[in-house]
N, C-alpha and C positions, 0 to 999 in steps of 0.2 A: 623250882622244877618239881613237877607232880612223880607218882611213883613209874618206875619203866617193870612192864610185864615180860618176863625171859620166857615165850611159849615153847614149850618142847625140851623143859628142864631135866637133866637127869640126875640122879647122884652117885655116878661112878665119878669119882677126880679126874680122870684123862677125856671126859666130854668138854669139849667147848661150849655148850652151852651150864656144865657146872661150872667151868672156869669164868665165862659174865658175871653168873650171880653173883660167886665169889668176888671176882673184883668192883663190882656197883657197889658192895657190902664194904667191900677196904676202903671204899672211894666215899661213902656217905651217902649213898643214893638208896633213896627207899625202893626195895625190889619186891616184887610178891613173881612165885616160880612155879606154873605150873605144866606139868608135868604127865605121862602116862602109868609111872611109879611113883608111890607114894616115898618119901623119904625125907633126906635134910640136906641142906647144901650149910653146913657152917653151922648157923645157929638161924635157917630161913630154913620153914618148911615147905617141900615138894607137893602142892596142892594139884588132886586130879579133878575135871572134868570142866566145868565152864562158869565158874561162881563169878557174880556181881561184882564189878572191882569199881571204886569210884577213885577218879582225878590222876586218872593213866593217860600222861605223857608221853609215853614210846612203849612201842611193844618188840621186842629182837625177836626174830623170827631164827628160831632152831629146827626147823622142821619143812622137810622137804615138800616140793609141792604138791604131790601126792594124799598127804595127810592132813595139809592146812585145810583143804576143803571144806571137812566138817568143820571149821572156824571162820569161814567165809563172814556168819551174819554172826556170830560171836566177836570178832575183832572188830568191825563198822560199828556194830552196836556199841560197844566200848569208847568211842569214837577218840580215839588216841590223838595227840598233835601228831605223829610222825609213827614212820612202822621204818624198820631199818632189816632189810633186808640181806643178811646173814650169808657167803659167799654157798654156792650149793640151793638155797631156798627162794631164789628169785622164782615170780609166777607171775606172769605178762596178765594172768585171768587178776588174779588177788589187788597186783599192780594197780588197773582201770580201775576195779569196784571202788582201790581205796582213794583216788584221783579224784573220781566222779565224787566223792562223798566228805571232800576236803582235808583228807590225810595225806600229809606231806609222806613222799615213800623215798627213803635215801637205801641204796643198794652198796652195801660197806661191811667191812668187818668191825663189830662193834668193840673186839679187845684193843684192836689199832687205836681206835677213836678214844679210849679209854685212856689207853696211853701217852697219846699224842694231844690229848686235852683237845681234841676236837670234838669230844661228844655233847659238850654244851653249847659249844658256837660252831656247829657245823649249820645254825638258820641263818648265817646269812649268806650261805651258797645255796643258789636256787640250784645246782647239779651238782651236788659233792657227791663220791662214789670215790672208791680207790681200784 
């Protein structure tokens, strides 16, 4: 499995989106985090703006749909296997772009799936979502 990009990282402890990185990191999964603030989640740092990421598997989307916009051709361009759409961050707009462009988009909470060991085999539900 390639690395999963946590968009919309923060490093206060009580964001859910520190709490991903955090657990991808407990769990062994290469994560790169970035972020609006610079900082650290653990020992992974909070990288801001839109840097080159190569053999990005999943992107967890922390970030309301409001904000992803400016990541519309940043995320397609990236061309992730899967975008997992974060409860709060679903976008009907982001949703099509990433369909049309062969990005699987599962709509879930990615701590559940962490937990529940479904984050690696959740490919072979063509509608997993909780």
């Amino acid at each position: 499995m390639g690395k999963t990009l946590v968009l919309g990282a923060s490093p206060k402890p009580h964001r859910f989106s520190y709490k991903a990185v955090a657990e991808l990191s407990m769990h062994n999964y290469p994560v790169v985090a970035i972020g609006y603030r610079e900082g650290r989640i653990l020992d992974i740092p909070i990288i801001k703006g839109k840097p080159n990421i190569d053999d990005v598997d999943t992107i967890a989307l922390y970030l309301g749909p409001a904000r992803q916009l400016e990541y519309f051709d940043y995320i397609i361009q990236l061309n992730p296997n899967r975008i997992i759409f974060n409860p709060g961050t679903e976008n009907p707009e982001l949703k099509s772009l990433a369909q049309n462009a062969g990005i699987r988009v599962v709509e879930s909470c990615m701590l559940i799936m962490l937990q529940t060991g479904s984050y690696e085999n959740d490919y072979d539900d063509e509608n997993y979502s909780f």
